[in-house]
Every structure is written in C-alpha cells, then in structure tokens.
C-alpha positions in Angstrom: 13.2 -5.3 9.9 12.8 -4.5 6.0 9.7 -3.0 5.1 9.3 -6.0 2.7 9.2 -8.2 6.0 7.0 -5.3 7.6 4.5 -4.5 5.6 2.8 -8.9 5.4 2.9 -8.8 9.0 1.3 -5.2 9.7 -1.6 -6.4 7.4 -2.0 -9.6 9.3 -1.7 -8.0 12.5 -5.0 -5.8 11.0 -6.8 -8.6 10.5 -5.9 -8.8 6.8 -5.2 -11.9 4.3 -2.2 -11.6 2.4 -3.7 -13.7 -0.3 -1.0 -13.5 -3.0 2.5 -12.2 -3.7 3.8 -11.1 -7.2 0.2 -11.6 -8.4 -1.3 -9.6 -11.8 2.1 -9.6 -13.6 4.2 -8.4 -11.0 2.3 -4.6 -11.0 1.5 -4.9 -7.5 4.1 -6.8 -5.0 0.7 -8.3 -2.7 -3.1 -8.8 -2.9 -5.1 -9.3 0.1 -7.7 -9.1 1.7 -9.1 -6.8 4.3 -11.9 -7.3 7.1 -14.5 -6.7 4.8 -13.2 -9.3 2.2 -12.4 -6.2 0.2 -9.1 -7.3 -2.3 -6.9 -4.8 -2.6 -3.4 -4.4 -3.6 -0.3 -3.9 -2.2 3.0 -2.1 -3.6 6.1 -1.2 -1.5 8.5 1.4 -2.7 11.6 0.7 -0.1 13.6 3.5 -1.3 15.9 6.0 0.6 13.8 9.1 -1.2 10.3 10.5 -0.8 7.6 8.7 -3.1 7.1 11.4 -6.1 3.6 11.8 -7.4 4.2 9.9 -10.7 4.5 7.2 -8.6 1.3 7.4 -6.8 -0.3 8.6 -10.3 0.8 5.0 -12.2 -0.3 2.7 -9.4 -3.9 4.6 -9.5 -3.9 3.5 -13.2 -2.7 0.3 -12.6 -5.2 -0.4 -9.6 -8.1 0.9 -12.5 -6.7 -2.2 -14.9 -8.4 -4.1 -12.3 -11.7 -4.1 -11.7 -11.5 -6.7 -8.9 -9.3 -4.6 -7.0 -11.0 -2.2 -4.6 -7.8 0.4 -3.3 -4.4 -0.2 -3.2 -2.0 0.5 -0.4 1.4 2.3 -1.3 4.1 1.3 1.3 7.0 3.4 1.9 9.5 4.8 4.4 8.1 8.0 4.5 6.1 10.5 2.1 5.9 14.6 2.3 3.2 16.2 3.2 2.2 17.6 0.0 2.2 14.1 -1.5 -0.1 12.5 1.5 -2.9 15.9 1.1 -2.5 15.8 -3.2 -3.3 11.4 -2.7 -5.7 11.9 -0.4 -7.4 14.9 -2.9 -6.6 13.5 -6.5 -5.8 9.5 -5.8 -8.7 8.0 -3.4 -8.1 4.9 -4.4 -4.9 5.0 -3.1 -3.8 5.1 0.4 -0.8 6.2 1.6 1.1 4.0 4.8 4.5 4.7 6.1 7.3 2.2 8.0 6.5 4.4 11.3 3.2 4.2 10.9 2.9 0.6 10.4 5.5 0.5 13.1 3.3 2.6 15.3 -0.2 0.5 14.9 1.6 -2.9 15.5 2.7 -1.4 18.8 -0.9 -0.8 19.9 -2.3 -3.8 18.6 
C-alpha cells in the first residue's frame, strides 16, 4: 500500500475526519479533523530519503499562515532520530508519523 493510500485510512481508523484533500492551495495534501474537532493538516513526503529539517521548518511556517489550523502531521517513510528529537524541541506544532508507525497502530486498532 502507498503511503498516499495509508496515511486517509490510518486517520480514519483514529477516529479522524479527513475533511479535505488539496485544500489551502495545495500547501498541505489533507485537512481533517481529529477527536476533539481540532483541524489540522496533513502533508506526506513519500520519498526514498530521510525528511531533512528544512522540510519540517517550511511546513511549521506554512501551518502559522493558518490560523485555523491547530498542528499539522508530516507523513513519511521514515525520519532520523535527530530530526524526530530537534521537531519535537523546535517544531511543536508539528508531529512527526512514520509508514511503520501508522502501520503499527492500525494493527492494534
């Protein structure tokens, strides 16, 4: 399965509504919902690479271009763990979800 397939059915399977795709001028490839009714958006990087910190450090600016938007969730295959601990310090808005993780919490839902 792509992650582009993965990552609409791992935020149902959390309870989320995937409320729009390509919304806000393509910045962000989904914007949902989560349990709280929080919108956030989602972007999915399905490259063969780790996810650099430029990458990370753009879609915090482009999540605070929208004041509607609570956090944002960066999809990839995998990140290092130097990016994961520098997003969690620098980037709060951001949150970091990889293919085996999503993979992982499908399992056990």
């Amino acid at each position: 399965m792509s992650l582009e397939e993965l990552v609409p059915k791992y935020l149902e399977a959390k309870g989320c509504r995937v409320a729009e795709k390509g919304e806000k001028s393509k910045k962000f490839d989904l914007t949902c919902k989560d349990t709280n009714q929080e919108k956030f958006a989602v972007v999915i990087k399905n490259w063969s690479r780790n996810i650099g910190i430029n990458v990370i450090r753009v879609f915090q600016e482009k999540l605070e271009d929208h004041p509607d938007l609570s956090y944002g969730m960066l999809c990839a295959d995998h990140f290092s763990p130097q990016i994961r601990r520098d997003a969690q310090e620098y980037y709060r808005k951001v949150r970091l979800v990889s293919k085996q993780e999503m993979l992982l919490k499908m399992n056990r839902v």
